[in-house]
N, C-alpha and C positions, 0 to 999 in steps of 0.2 A: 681668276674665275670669271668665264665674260658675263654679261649683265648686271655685275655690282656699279652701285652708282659710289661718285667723287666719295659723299660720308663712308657709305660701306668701308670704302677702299682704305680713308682715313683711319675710321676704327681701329682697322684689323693695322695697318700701319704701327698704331698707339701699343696697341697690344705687344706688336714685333718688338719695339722697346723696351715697353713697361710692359710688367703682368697689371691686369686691372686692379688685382688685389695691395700693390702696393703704390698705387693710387693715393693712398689716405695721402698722402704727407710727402712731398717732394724730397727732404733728404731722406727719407725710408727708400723712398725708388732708387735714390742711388744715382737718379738722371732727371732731365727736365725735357717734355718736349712739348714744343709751340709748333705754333702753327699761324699762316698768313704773317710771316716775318720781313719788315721792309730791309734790305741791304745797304749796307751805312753809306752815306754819302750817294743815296740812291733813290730812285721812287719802285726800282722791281723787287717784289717780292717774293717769296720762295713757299710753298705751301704746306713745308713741315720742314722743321729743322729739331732735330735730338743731339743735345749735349751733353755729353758722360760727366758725372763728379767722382766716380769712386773708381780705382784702378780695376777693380773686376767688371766697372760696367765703361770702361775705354776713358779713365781719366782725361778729361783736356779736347777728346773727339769732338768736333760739329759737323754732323753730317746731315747735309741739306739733301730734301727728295722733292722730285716733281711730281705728283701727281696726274696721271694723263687715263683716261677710264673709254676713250674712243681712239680710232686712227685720225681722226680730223681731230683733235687735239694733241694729239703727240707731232704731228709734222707741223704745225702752228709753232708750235713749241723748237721746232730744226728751224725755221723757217727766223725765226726771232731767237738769237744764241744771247744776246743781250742781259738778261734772267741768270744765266748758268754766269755769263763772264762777271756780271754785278759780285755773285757770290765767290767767286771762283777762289780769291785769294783770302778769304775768311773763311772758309769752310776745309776739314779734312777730307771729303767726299763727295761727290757731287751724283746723284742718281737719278735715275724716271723709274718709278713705282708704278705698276699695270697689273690688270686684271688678268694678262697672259702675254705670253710673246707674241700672239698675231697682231695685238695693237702697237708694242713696240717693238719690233723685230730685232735681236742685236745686231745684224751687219747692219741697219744704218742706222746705231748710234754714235756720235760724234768722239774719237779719240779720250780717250779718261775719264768717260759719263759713265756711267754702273747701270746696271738694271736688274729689278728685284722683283718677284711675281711672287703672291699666296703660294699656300701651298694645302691639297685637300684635306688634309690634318695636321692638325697642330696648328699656334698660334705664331711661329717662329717661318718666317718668308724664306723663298730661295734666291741665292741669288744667282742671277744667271748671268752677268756678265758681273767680273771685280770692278769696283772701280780704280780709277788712281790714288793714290793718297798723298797727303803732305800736310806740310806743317801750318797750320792758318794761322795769318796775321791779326793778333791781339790787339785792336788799337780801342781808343778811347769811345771812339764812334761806336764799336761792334759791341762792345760792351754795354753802354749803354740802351742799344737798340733791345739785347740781350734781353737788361732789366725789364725795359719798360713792356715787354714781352713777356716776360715771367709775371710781372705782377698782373697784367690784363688775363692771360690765362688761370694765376689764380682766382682773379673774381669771378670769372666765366664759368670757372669749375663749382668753383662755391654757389653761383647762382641756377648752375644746372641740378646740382644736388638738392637745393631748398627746394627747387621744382617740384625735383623726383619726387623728393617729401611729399608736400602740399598733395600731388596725386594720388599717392600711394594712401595718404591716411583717407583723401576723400573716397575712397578706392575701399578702405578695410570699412566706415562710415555708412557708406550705401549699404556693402555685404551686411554689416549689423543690421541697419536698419530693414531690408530686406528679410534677414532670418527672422528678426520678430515681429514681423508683417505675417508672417506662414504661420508662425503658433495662434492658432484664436485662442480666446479665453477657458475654455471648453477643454482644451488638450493641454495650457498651463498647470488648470487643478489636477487634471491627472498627473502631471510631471511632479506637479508639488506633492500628490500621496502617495506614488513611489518615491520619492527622494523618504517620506517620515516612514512608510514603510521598511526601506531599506534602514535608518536609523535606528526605527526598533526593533531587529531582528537583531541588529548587529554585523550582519551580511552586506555584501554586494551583488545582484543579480549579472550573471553572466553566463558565456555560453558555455562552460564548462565550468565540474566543482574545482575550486582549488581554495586550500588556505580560507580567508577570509570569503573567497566568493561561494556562489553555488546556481544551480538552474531555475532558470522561472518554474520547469516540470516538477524540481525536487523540490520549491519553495511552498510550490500551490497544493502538492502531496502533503506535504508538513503541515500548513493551515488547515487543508483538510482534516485532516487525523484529528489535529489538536479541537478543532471546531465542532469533529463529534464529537470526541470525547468532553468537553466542554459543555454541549448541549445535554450527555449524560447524566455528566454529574449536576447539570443545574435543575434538571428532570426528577433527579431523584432528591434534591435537597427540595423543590414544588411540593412533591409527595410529603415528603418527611413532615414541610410543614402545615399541607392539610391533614395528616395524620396528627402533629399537635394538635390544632386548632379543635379537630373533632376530641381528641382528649381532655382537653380544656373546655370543651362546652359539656362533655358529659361528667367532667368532674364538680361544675359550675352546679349542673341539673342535679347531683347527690348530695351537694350541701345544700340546696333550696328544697329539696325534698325532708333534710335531714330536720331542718329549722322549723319545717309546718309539722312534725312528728312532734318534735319537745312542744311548740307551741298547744298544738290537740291532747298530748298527755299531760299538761301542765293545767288546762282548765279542767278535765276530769277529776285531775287530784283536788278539784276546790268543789 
């Protein structure tokens, strides 16, 4: 794909190996791939190399790629064979990885180089010229180099992921902090007497009734209703008890009437 830069190119390489997703854990992937590998007994280094562990993902393969992302980098690269011959007899494969065949053209790549170009979908390369293959010499050196390669790629990985972390939370942190920057206090107390609202109905406001929910239209109907009739009855329980009150002051006023009667006929009988 032309205009990816070396990373891009890299990525989508990673990917061609490994699915991201099996990532977590190197014997989950099934393979291991490095990258910026020095070649044993060497100072040239190779810009990716994937080695299979498990017979469905090429048990025992090393297949070294060159990354080349311009045409002045891939004839750099003809121009110095040096790189290719370092690996040549430790590796099952030897390739140049491009963004397309106008940057590596196959007719001039060199006898038993491979070349592998993206592809517009999917995460799986094409390859456009085979390479050769053969059986790469195990020695003590390659192995080691191997190691010390695997374990630097694991801390690389592990210190990209704490990264990722670290941003990500400062990332969810800000959005918090931001969301209750926008609620002023003013629209909190409202949130708070809908939430007790919704608690004392026993409902959830929503936008259609169902089950447990029901409409803010059908909620504020219901209050309504309940809220006359409510005011009704509390109207007529007022009455009722000025209606006492006035009973109780005119029953008051027949016994104080009743008391100065026996009082007046009581002094006449003397």
């Amino acid at each position: 794909m032309p205009g990816m830069t070396t990373h891009e190119l890299d990525e989508a390489l990673h990917a061609h190996f490994i699915r991201p997703e099996d990532r977590v854990s190197q014997a989950g992937a099934g393979a291991v791939y490095l990258t910026e590998v020095t070649a044993p007994n060497s100072t040239r280094r190779a810009d990716a190399v994937h080695i299979g562990l498990w017979q469905s993902r090429g048990a025992g393969r090393i297949d070294v790629c060159e990354l080349k992302v311009s045409r002045a980098d891939f004839r750099r690269e003809l121009d110095k064979p040096e790189k290719a011959e370092a690996w040549w007899p430790y590796s099952t494969t030897f390739s140049i990885v491009a963004p397309s065949v106008e940057i590596a053209p196959p007719e001039e790549l060199p006898t038993g180089w491979g070349l592998m170009v993206p592809q517009a979908r999917g995460r799986r390369f094409r390859v456009v010229v085979k390479p050769e293959e053969r059986t790469p010499e195990l020695t003590i050196g390659l192995l080691l180099t191997l190691l010390k390669n695997t374990e630097t790629t694991k801390v690389n990985a592990l210190r990209q992921q704490s990264s990722q972390l670290h941003v990500q939370f400062r990332e969810q942190a800000e959005q918090a902090r931001r969301a209750r920057g926008l609620i002023n206090p003013e629209e909190m107390r409202r949130l708070e007497f809908l939430e007790r609202l919704e608690k004392s109905m026993g409902l959830k406001l929503g936008d259609y009734p169902w089950r447990d929910q029901i409409t803010p239209e059908d909620a504020a109907d219901g209050l309504a209703a309940f809220m006359r009739g409510e005011a009704a009855r509390q109207q007529a329980r007022e009455q009722a008890e000025r209606q006492a009150a006035e009973l109780e002051r005119l029953s008051q006023n027949a016994l104080d009437q009743a008391r100065k009667l026996r009082l007046s006929l009581k002094e006449e009988s003397q």
